[in-house]
C-alpha positions in Angstrom: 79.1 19.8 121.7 80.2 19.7 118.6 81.7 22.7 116.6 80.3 24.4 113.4 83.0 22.7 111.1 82.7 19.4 112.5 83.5 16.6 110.1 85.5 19.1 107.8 89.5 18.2 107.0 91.7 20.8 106.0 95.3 20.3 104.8 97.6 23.0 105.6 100.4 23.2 103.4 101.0 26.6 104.6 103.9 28.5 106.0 104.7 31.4 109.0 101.7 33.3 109.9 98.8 34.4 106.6 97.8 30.6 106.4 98.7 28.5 109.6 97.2 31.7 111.2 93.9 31.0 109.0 94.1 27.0 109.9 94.2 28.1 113.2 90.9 29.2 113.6 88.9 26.8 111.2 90.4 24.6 113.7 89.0 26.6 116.6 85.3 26.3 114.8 85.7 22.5 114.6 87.7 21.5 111.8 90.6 18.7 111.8 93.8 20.6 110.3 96.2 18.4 109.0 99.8 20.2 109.0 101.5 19.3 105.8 105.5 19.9 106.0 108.5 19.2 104.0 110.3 16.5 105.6 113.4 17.3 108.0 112.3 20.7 107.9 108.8 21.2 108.4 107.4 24.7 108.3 109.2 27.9 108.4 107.3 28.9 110.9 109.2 26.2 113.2 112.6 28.2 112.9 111.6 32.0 113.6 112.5 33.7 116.7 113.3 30.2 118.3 113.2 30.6 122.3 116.2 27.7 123.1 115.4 27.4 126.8 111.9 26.1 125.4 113.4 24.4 122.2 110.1 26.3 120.1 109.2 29.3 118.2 106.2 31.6 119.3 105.1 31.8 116.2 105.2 28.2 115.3 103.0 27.7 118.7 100.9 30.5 118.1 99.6 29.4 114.4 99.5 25.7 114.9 98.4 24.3 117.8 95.4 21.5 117.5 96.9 20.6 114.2 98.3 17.1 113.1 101.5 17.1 111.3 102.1 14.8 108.3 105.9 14.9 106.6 105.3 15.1 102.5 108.1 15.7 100.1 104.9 16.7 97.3 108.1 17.0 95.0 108.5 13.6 94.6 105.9 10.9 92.8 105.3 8.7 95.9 104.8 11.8 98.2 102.7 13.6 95.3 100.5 10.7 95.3 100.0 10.0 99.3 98.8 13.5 99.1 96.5 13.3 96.4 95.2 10.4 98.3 94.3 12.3 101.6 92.6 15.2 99.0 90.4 12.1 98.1 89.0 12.6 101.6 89.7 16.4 102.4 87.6 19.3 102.3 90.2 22.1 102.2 93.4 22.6 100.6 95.1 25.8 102.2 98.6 27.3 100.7 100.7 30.3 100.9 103.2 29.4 98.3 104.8 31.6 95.5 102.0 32.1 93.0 102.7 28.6 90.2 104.3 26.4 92.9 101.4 23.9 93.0 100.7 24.1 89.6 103.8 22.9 88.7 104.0 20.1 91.2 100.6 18.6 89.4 98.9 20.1 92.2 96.7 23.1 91.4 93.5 23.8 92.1 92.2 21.5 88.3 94.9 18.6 89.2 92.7 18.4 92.8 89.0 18.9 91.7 89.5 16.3 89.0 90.7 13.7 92.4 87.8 15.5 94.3 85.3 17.9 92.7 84.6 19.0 96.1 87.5 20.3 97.0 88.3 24.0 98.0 91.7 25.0 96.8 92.5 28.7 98.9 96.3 30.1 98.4 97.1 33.3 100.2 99.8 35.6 98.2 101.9 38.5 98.3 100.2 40.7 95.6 98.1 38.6 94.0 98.3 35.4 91.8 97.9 37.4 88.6 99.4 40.6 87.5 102.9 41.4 86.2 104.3 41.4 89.6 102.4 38.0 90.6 105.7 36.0 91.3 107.1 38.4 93.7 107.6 36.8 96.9 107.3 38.7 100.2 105.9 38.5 103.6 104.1 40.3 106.4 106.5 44.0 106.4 106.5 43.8 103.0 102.9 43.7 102.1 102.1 46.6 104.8 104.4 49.0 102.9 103.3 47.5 99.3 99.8 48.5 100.7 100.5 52.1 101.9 100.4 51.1 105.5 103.2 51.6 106.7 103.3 55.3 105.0 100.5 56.4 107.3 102.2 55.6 111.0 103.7 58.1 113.1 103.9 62.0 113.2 104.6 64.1 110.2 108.6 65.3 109.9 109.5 62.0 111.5 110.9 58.7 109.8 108.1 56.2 109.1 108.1 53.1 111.2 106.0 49.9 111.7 104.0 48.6 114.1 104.2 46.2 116.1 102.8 43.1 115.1 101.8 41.3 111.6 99.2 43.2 110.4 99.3 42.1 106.5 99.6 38.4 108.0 96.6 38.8 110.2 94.4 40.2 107.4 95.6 37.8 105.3 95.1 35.1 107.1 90.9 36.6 108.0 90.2 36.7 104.3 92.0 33.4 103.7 89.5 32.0 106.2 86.4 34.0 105.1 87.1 32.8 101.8 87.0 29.6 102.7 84.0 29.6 105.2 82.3 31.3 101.7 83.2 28.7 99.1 82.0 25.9 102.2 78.5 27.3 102.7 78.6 27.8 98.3 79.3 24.0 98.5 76.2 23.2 100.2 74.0 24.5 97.5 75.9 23.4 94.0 78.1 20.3 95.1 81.3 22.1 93.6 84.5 23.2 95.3 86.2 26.2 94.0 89.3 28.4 94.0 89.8 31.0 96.5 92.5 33.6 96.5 93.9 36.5 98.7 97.2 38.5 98.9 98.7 40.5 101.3 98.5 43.5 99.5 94.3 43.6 99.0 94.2 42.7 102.3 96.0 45.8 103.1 93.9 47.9 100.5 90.7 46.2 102.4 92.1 47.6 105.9 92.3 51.3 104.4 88.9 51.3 102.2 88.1 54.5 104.1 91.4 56.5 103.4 91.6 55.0 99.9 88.2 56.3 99.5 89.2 59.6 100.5 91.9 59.9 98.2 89.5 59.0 95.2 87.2 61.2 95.8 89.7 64.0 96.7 92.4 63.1 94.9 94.3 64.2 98.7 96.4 61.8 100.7 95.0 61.1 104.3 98.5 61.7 105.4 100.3 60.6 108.9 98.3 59.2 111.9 99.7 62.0 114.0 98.8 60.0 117.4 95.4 60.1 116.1 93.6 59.3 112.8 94.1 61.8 109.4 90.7 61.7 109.0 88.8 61.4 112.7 88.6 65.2 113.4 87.7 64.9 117.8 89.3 63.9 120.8 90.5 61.0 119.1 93.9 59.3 119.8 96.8 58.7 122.1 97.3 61.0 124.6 100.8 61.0 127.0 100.3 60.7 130.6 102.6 61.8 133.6 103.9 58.2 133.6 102.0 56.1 130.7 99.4 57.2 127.9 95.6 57.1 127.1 93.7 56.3 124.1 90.4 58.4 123.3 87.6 57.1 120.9 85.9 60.5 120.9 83.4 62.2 123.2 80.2 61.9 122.1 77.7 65.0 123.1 76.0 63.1 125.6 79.6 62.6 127.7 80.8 65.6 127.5 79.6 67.2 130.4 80.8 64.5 132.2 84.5 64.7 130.7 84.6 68.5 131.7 83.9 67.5 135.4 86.7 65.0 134.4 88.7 67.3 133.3 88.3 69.8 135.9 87.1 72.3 133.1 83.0 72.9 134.2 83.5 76.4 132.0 83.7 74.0 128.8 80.4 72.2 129.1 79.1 74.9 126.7 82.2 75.6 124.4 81.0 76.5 121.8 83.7 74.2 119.4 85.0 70.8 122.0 81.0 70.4 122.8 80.7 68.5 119.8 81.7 64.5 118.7 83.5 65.7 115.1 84.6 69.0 114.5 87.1 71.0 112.1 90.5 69.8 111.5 91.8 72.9 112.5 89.7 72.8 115.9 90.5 69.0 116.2 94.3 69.9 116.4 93.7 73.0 118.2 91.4 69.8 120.8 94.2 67.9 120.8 96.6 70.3 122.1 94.6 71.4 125.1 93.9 67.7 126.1 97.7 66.7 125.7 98.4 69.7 128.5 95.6 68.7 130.4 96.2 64.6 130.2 99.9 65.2 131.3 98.9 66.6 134.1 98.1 63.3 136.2 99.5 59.8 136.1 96.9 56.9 134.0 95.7 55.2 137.3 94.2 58.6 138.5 92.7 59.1 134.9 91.3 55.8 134.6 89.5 56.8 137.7 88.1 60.0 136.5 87.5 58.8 133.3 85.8 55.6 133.8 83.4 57.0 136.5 82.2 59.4 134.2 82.0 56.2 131.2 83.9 57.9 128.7 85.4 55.5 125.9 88.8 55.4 126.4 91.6 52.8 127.9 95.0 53.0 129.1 97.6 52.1 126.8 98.6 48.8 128.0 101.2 46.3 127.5 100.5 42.3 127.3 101.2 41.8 130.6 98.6 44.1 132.0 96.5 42.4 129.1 97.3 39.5 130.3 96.3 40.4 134.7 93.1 41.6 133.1 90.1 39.0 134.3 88.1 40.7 131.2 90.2 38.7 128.6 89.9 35.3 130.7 86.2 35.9 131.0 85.6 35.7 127.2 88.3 33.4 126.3 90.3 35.4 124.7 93.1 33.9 127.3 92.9 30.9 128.5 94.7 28.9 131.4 95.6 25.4 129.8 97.5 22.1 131.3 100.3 21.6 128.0 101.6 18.7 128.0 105.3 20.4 127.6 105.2 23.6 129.1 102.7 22.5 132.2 100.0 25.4 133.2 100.3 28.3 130.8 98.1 31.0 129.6 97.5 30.8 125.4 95.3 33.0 123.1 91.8 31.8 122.9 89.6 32.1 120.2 87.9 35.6 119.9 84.6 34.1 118.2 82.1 32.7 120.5 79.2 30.8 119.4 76.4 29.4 121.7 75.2 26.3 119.6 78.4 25.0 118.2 81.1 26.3 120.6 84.5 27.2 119.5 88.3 25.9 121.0 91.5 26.7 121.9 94.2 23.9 120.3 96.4 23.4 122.9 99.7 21.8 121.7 101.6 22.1 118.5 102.4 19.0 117.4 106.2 17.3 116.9 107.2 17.1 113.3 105.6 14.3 111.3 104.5 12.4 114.4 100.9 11.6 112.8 101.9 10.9 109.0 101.3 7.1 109.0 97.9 7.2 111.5 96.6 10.1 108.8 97.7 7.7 105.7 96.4 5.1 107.2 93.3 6.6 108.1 92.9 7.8 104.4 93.2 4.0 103.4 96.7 2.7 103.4 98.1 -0.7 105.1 101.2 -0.6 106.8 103.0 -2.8 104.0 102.2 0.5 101.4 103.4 2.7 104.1 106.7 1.4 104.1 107.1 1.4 100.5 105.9 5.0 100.5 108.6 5.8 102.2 111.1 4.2 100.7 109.6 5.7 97.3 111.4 9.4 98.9 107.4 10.3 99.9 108.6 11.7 103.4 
């Protein structure tokens, strides 16, 4: 069957993670993504954390597999117009560049609607493309601590850290492609294209709307996650075990009878403070510190156990390789088992949307650079006698 965005072409100029990340699942709902990369070097993405026994990068794999990759110097006059040739018969332009870049390469989102009115011109930035600090560059760290992330992780008295993996990317890269899905469905009703922007830092604004809001109407700081959340006031957080740790989503009235029998604490069914979902914050810490003496008291196995026969919301705090032996994440897709062409059987990240009509996919391999640029020309309505004098205009 075919998938929602069937018969929509996306060009991915993109770099790293907040776009090719986006690209990644419009390809998984249907769409052909066609990599655009700078010659001899391709994306950046290509170069980070390269593994040499494999002769890749994760993150390169990760954020562009499915994808076909054209080499386009867009600097140059013949490579600027091959491009403008494949927007001619493209849905989707998708960048991450430096706020300007396009725009002065003839390539904004004006230069493309006037070659295709239709077109839907999306750049993802670091704070914005307008603003005095517009033309900053940065990238994933950076926008978590230009977006007060980064200030609310860990435990109060203690040096802020991070965590550990690409939040500001990832949001990016889910309003990048909401964006787009938006201006797509707009599309069908008026027949225009349009601009569509994000940054980093809104999308790390969006990911704290609560604690934001609570500062404005307070004018207090949520403060330091604490193992917890500053603002969720139960038995809410991450809790050491003898040899691991658990995380609690709260206890909601109806489970707490069965957490005492849990807990081996029958005399709290009817406590007159912990027999609630949200209390106090001065009970909540008070919570807390009973249930880090009690939790440390036996090893995770033997509280998954307890916990889980009396359904309580909580998991174990687990690593990807206990993700990874669960047969709940192979059951939904959200890992899959693949045959790759390099690499032989391996397990990749699925697609976490599932849709029963217009089913979603996994891209499987990440292509070589450039080895598609002259079937995508041609396909956009070159002959092989232009190709060659493409190239030797400097185009790729």
């Amino acid at each position: 069957m075919s998938g929602a965005l069937d018969g929509i072409r996306v060009l991915d100029l993109s770099t790293l993670v907040q776009g090719p990340q986006a690209a990644a699942m419009l390809h998984g709902l249907g769409a052909e993504v066609i990599k655009i990369e700078l010659p001899e070097i391709g994306d950046m993405g290509r170069h980070v954390g390269v593994l040499e026994e494999l002769g890749t990068s994760a993150f390169w794999e990760a954020c562009n597999r499915g994808k076909r990759s054209v080499t386009l110097d867009l600097r140059t006059e013949a490579g600027h117009e091959a491009f403008l040739k494949l927007v001619g018969v493209s849905d989707v332009v998708l960048s991450n560049f430096q706020p300007g870049t396009l725009d002065g390469w003839g390539l904004g989102y004006d230069d493309l609607a006037a070659v295709n009115p239709g077109i839907i011109w999306a750049a993802g930035s670091f704070l914005g493309p307008t603003g005095p600090d517009a033309l900053r560059e940065g990238a994933d760290i950076v926008g978590e601590a230009a977006g007060g992330v980064i200030s609310g992780i860990g435990n109060d008295g203690e040096p802020v850290t991070t965590a550990g993996t690409l939040l500001a990317d990832h949001c990016g890269s889910q309003n990048l492609q909401t964006g787009i899905l938006a201006a797509l469905f707009a599309r069908e009703r008026t027949g225009r294209g349009q601009r569509v922007d994000v940054s980093l830092l809104g999308g790390q604004i969006w990911m704290q709307a609560p604690e934001y809001t609570h500062y404005f109407l307070t004018g207090e700081l949520a403060g330091r996650s604490n193992g917890g959340h500053p603002l969720v006031h139960a038995l809410y957080g991450v809790f050491p075990t003898a040899d691991g740790a658990l995380a609690m989503a709260g206890c909601p009235e109806h489970l707490w009878e069965g957490m005492c029998r849990a807990i081996e604490r029958p005399e709290w069914v009817d406590h007159p403070s912990y027999n609630q979902y949200f209390v106090t914050k001065e009970i909540g810490r008070q919570m807390r510190q009973d249930f880090l003496e009690i939790f440390s008291e036996r090893t995770t196995a033997e509280w998954t156990e307890r916990l889980s026969a009396e359904e309580q919301r909580f998991s174990p705090v687990r690593s990807h390789d206990e993700v990874t032996a669960d047969p709940q994440s192979f059951a939904n897709g959200y890992i899959v088992e693949v045959d790759h062409p390099q690499f032989g059987t391996v397990n990749i990240v699925g697609c976490p949307i599932q849709m029963s009509d217009t089913p979603t996919r996994p891209g499987i391999e990440a292509q070589q650079l450039g080895q598609d640029t002259e079937m995508v020309l041609v396909e956009a309505g070159y002959d092989w006698d232009e190709l060659e004098a493409l190239r030797e205009r400097g185009a790729w």
